[in-house]
C-alpha positions as CSV (number, residue, x, y, z in Angstrom):
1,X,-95.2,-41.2,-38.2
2,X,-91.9,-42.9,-36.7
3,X,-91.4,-41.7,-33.1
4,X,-88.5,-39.7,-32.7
5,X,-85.8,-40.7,-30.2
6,X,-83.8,-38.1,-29.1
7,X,-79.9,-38.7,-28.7
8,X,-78.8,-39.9,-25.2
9,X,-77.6,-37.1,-23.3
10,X,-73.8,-36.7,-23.2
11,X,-72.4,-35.5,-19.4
12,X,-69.3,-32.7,-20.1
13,X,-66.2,-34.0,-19.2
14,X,-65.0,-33.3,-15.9
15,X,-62.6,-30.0,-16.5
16,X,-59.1,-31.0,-15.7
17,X,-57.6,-28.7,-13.0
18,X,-54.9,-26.6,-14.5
19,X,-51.2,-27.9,-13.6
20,X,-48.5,-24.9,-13.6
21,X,-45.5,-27.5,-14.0
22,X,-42.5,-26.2,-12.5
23,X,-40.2,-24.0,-13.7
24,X,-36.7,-25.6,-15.3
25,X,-33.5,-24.8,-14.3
26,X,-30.4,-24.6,-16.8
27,X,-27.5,-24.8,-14.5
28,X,-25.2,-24.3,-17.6
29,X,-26.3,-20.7,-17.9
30,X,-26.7,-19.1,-14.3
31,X,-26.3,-15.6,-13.7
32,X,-23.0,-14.1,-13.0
33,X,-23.0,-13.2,-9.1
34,X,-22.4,-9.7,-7.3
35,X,-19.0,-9.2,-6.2
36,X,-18.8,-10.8,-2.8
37,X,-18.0,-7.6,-0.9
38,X,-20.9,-6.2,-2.4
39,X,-23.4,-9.2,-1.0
40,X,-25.1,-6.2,1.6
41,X,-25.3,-3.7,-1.2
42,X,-28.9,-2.9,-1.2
43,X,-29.2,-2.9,2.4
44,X,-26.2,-0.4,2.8
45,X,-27.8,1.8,0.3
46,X,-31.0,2.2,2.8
47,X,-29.6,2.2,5.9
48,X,-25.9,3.6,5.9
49,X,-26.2,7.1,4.0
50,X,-23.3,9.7,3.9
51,X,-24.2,11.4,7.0
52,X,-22.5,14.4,8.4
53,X,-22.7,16.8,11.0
54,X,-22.2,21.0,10.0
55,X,-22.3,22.1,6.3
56,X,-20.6,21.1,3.5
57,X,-20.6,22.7,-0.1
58,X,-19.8,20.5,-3.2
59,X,-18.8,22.1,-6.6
60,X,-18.0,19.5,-10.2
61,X,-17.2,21.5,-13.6
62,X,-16.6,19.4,-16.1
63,X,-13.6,20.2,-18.6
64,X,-14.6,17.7,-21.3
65,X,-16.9,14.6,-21.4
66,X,-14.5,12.6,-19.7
67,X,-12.3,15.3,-17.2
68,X,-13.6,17.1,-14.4
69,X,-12.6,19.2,-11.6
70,X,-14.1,19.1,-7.9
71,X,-14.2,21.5,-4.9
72,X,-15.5,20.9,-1.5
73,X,-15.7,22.8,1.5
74,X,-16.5,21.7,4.9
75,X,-17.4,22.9,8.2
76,X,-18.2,21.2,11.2
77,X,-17.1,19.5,14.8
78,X,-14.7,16.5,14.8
79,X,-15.6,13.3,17.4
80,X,-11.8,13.2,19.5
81,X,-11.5,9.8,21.0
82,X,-12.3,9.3,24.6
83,X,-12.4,7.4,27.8
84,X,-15.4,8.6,29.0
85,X,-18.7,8.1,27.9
86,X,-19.3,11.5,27.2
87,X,-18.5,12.2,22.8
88,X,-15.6,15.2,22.9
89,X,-15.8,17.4,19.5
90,X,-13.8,20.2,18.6
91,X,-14.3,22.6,15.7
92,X,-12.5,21.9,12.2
93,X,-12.7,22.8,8.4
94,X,-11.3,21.5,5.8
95,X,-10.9,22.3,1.6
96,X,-10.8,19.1,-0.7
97,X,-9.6,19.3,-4.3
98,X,-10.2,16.8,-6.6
99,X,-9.8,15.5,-10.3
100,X,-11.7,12.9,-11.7
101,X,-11.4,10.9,-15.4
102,X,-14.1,8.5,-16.6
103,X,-13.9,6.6,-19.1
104,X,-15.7,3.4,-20.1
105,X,-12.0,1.4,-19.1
106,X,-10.4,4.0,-16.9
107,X,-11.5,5.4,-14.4
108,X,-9.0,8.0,-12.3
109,X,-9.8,10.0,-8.8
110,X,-8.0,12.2,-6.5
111,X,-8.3,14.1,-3.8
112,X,-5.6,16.2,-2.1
113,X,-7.3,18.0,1.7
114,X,-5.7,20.9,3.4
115,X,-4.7,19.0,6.4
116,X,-2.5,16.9,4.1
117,X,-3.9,13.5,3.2
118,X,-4.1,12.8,-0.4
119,X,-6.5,9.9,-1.8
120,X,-6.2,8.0,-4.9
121,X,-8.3,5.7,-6.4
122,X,-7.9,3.5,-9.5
123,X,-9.9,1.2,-11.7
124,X,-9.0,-0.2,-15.3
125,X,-10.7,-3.1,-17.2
126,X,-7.7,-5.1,-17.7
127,X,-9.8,-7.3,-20.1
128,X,-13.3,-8.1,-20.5
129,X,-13.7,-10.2,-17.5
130,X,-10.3,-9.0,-15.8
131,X,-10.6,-5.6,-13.6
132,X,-8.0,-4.0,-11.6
133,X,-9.1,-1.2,-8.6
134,X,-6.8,0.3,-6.2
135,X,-6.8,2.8,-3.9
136,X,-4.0,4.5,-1.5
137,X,-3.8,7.0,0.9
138,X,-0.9,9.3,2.3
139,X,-0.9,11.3,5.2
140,X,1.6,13.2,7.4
141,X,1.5,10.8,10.4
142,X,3.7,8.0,10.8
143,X,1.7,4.3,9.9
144,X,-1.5,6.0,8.8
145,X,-0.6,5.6,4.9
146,X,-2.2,2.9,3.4
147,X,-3.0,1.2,-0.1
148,X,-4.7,-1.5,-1.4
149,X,-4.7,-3.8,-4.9
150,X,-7.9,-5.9,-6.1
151,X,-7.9,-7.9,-8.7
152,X,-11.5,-8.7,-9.8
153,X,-12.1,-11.7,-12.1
154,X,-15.7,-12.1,-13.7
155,X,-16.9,-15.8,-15.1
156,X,-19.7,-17.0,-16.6
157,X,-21.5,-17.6,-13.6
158,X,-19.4,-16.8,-10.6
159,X,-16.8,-13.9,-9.4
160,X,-13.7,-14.3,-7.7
161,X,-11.3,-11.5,-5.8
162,X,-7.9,-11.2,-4.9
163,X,-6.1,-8.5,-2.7
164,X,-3.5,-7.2,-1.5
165,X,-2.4,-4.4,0.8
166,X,0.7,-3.0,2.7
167,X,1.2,-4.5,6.4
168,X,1.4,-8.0,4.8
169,X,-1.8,-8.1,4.3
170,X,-3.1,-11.0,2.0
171,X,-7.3,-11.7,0.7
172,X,-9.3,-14.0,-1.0
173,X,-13.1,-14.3,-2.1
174,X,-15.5,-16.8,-4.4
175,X,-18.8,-16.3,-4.8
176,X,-21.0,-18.6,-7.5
177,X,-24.5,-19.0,-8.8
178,X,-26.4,-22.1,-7.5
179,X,-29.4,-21.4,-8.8
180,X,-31.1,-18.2,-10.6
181,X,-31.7,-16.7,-7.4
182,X,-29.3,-18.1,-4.8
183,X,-25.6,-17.5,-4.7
184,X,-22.9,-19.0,-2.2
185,X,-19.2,-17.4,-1.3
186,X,-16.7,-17.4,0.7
187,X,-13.5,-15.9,1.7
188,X,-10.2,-15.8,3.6
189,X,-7.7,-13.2,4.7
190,X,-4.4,-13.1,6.4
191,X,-3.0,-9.8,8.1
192,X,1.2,-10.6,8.3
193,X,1.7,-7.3,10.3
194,X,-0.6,-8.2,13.5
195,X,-0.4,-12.1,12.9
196,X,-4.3,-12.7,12.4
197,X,-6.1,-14.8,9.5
198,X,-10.0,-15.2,9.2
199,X,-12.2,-17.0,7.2
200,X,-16.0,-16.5,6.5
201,X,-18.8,-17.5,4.7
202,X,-21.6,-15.6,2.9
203,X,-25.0,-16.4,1.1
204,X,-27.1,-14.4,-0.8
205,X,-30.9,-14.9,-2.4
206,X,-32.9,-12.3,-4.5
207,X,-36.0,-11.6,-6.7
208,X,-37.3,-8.7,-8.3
209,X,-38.6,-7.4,-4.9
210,X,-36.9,-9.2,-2.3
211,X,-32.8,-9.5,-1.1
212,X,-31.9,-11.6,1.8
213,X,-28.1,-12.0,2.7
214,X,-26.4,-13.9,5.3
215,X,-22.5,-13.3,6.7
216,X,-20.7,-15.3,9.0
217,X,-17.0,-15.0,9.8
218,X,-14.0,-16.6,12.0
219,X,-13.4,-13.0,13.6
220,X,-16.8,-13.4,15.4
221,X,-19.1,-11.4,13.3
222,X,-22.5,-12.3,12.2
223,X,-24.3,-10.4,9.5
224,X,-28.1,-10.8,8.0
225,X,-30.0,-8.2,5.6
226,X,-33.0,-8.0,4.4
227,X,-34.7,-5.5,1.8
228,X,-38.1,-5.4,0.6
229,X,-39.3,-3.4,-2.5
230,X,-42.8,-2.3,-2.0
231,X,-43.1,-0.1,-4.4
232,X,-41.2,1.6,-7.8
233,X,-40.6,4.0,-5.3
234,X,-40.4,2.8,-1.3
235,X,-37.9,0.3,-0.3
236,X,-37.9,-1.5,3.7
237,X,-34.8,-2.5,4.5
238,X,-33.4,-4.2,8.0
239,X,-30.1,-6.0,8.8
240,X,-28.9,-7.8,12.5
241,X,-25.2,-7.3,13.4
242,X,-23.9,-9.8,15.7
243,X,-20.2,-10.2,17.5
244,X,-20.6,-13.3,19.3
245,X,-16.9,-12.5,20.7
246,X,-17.5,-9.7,22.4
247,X,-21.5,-10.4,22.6
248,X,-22.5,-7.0,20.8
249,X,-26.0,-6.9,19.4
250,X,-27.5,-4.4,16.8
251,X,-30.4,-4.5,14.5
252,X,-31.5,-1.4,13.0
253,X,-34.6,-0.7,10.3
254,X,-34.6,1.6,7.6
255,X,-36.6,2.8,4.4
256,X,-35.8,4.4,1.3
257,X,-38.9,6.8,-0.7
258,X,-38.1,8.2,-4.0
259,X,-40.0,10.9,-5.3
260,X,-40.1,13.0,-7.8
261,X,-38.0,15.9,-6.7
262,X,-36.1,14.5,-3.9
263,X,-34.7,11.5,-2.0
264,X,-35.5,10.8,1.5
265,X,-33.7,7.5,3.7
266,X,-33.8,7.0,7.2
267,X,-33.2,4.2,9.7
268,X,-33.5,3.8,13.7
269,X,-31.7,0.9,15.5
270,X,-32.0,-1.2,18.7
271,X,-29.0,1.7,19.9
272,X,-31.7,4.2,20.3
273,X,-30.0,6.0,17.3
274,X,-32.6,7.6,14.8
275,X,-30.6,9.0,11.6
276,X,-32.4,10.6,8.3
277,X,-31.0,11.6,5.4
278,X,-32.7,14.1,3.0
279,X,-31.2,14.9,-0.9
280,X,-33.4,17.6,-2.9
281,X,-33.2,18.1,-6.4
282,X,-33.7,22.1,-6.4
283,X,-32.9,22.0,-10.1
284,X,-30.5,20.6,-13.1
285,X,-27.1,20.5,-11.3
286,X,-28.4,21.9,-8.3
287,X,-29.1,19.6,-4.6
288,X,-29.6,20.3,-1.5
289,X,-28.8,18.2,1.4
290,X,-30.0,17.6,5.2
291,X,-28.3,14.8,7.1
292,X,-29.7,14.3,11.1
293,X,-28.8,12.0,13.4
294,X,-30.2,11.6,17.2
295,X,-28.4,8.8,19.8
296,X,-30.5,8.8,22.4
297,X,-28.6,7.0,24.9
298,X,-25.1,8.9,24.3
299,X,-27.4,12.0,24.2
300,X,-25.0,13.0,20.9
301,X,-27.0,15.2,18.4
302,X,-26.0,16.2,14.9
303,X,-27.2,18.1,12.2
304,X,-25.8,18.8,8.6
305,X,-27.3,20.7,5.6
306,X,-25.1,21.1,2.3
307,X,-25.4,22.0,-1.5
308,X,-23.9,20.0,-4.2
309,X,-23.7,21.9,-8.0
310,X,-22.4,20.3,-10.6
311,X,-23.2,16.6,-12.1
């Protein structure tokens, strides 16, 4: 019988180690930026709620899908400018009627309060990437009125802003895409009426669960944010505010929790000031509203609960 020879033995090849090449870029289609005012949106969100101190009672009907009416009521103390470090409030109220039209192009809202001031504001899709918003306001004391034009341009990948506003008062901003996830801007301003101009400079990177910003500008501010979404639910947010004019420094930390009912927010800064903000959805139409706000070093306390009905 022939001996059998068994076939040499064959060593596996060596696995090859996986390589994740790196992700390209198509600079001809970038995203289409935030407006640049808007750079610090998230972070406002978290850390600069409507607070208020006393009670305050919002009411919406709405007249047709596009019309509504609104009523608000408010009680509370007034802060009254001082020398002293002591904060000086008085007693006040206030009624606010307002009208409001919405409409995919148009958008229309006023307000008329029973100490006289009336507020407008405006905003009309001129064109698909051409938007015009204004706003004005009229009171009964001599130089307080104001107003104020934008015109908001949106490209392909970038945004660009023009203002104007009474006093002389002249604006410009760019922002644009440099990559998916980083955008640069800047702008410039001139104020006719107290002779002052300023320029500054702004960046701005984000991901699904991260938004850094940074602000820098001629009149001596410094800005940086930072939000962090841990969750579908909890959002960290901090931002630094620097003058390095007059040397003032503030940096303040905040968080936003969602849940199923209601909405809380709250921040405390390097002030000593500890603020929370509290919005529960009672039912369809229906929210109540606790706003407190502790500064521990002007010893200044406020509270304010509310109810808003209507959508």
């Amino acid at each position: 019988m022939a001996t059998l020879v068994p076939p040499p033995a064959t060593t596996p090849e060596a696995s090859k180690p996986t390589v994740i090449e790196p992700e390209k870029v198509d600079y001809l289609n970038l995203p289409c930026p935030i407006p640049y005012e808007e750079i610090h949106r998230e972070a406002l969100i978290s850390l600069k709620p409507e607070l208020f101190e006393g009670m305050r009672f919002d009411f919406t009907k709405g007249l047709s899908p596009k019309f509504s009416l609104s009523h608000s009521v408010f009680m509370g103390p007034t802060e009254i400018p001082s020398q002293s470090s002591e904060t000086i409030k008085i007693p006040t109220a206030h009624y606010e009627f307002g009208a409001n039209f919405i409409d995919p192009k148009l958008m229309l809202f006023g307000r008329v309060l029973t100490d006289g001031r009336v507020n407008a504001r405006l905003k009309c899709d001129l064109s698909e990437n051409l938007t015009l918003k204004a706003n004005a306001q009229l009171t009964n004391e001599p130089h307080m009125s104001h107003g104020m034009v934008n015109f908001d341009y949106k490209g392909k990948d970038y945004r660009t802003q023009f203002q104007l506003g009474n006093g002389a008062l002249f604006g410009a901003s760019y922002i644009q895409s440099v990559t998916p996830h980083l955008s640069l801007g800047g702008e410039v301003f001139w104020a006719g009426q107290h002779r002052k101009s300023g320029i500054g400079y702004a960046a701005r990177y984000n991901t699904d669960k991260m938004v850094a910003t940074g602000q820098v500008a001629s009149t001596g501010m410094v800005a940086l944010g930072y939000v962090q979404k841990v969750s579908e639910k909890v959002t960290l947010a901090s931002d630094f505010m620097y003058n390095y004019m007059s040397g003032d420094v503030t940096a303040s930390f905040g968080y936003d929790y969602i849940l199923r009912q209601c909405r809380l927010r709250g921040k405390i800064d390097s002030n000593g000031c500890t603020s929370a903000f509290l919005e529960e959805r009672l039912s369809m139409g229906l929210n109540f509203i606790l706003s407190a706000e502790i500064d521990h070093r002007k010893k200044d306390y406020k509270f304010g609960f509310g109810l808003t009905v209507g959508e």
